[in-house]
C-alpha positions as CSV (number, residue, x, y, z in Angstrom):
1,X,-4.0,1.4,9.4
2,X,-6.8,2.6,12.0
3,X,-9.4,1.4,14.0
4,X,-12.0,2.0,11.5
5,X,-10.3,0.4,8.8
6,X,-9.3,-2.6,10.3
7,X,-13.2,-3.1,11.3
8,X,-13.5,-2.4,7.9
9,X,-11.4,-4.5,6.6
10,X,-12.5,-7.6,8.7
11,X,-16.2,-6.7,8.2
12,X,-16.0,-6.9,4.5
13,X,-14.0,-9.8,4.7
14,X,-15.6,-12.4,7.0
15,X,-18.3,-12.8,9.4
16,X,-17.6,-10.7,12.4
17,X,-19.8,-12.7,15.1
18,X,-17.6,-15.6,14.2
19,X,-14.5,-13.0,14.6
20,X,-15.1,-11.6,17.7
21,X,-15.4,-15.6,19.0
22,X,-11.9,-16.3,17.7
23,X,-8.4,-16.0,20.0
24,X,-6.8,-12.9,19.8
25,X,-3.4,-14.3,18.0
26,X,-6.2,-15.6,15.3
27,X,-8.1,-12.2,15.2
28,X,-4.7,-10.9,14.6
29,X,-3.5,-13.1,11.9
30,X,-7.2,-12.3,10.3
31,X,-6.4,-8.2,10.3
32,X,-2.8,-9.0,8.3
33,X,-4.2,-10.9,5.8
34,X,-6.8,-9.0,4.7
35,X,-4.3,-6.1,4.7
36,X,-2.4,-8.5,2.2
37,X,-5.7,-9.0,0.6
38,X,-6.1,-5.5,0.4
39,X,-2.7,-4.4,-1.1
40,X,-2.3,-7.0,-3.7
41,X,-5.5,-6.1,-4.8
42,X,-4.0,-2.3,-4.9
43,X,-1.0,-3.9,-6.8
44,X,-3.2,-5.3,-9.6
45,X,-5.4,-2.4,-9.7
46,X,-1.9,-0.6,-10.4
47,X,-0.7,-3.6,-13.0
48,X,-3.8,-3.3,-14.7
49,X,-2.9,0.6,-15.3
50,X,0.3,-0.3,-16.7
51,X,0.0,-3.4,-18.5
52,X,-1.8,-1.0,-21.0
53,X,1.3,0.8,-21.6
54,X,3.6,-2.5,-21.7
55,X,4.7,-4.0,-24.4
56,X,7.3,-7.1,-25.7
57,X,10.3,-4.9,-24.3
58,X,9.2,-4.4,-21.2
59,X,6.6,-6.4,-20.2
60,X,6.2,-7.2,-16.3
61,X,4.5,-10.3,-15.2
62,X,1.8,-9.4,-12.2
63,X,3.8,-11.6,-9.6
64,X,7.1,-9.7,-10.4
65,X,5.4,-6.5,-10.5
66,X,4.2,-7.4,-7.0
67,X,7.2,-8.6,-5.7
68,X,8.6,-5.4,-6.7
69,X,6.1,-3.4,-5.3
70,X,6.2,-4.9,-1.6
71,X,10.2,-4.5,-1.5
72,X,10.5,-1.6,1.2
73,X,12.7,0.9,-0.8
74,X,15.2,2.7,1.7
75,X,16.6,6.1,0.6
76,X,20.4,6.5,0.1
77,X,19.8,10.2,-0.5
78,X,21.6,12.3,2.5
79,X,19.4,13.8,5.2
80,X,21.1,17.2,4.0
81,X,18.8,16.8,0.4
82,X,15.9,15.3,1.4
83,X,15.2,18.1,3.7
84,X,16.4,20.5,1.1
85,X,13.2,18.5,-1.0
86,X,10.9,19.0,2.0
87,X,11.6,22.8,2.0
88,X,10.9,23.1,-1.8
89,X,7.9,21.1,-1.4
90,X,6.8,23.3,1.3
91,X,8.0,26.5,-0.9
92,X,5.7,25.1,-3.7
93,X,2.6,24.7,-1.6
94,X,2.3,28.2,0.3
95,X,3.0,29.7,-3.1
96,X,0.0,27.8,-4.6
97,X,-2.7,29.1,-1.8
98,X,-1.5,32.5,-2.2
């Protein structure tokens, strides 16, 4: 996240004359939840999306979807094929502008 969005972010979130009074460690704690704020309103945006496509078999309350969502998924693929991937992506792209 930048500059920008972080003023962003606290702007359209509190009061920023009352902000810039606050300790830094507060300030701080400010700027991560409102990026909290900010993805779990992303999240439900995204639920939203899907819950029209859910049914009784596989329905996914918001909370678990969320949960899911802000796991950090780590790769198992070898570096060998993912930059195999990144070269077919690449391939793909300068073939499209022509």
């Amino acid at each position: 996240m930048g500059y920008g969005e972080t003023l962003h972010l606290l702007h359209s979130r509190y009061d920023f004359q009352h902000v810039l009074r606050m300790p830094l460690r507060n300030i701080l704690r400010l700027v991560v939840e409102s990026f909290e704020k900010k993805q779990e309103s992303k999240a439900w945006d995204m639920w939203l999306m899907k819950f029209q496509q859910m049914d009784k078999k596989n329905f996914k309350a918001f909370n678990e979807f969320y949960q899911s969502a802000k796991t950090i998924r780590i790769s198992k693929q070898p570096t060998e094929e993912i930059l195999k991937d990144v070269a077919s992506i690449r391939q793909r792209a300068r073939s499209k502008k022509g």
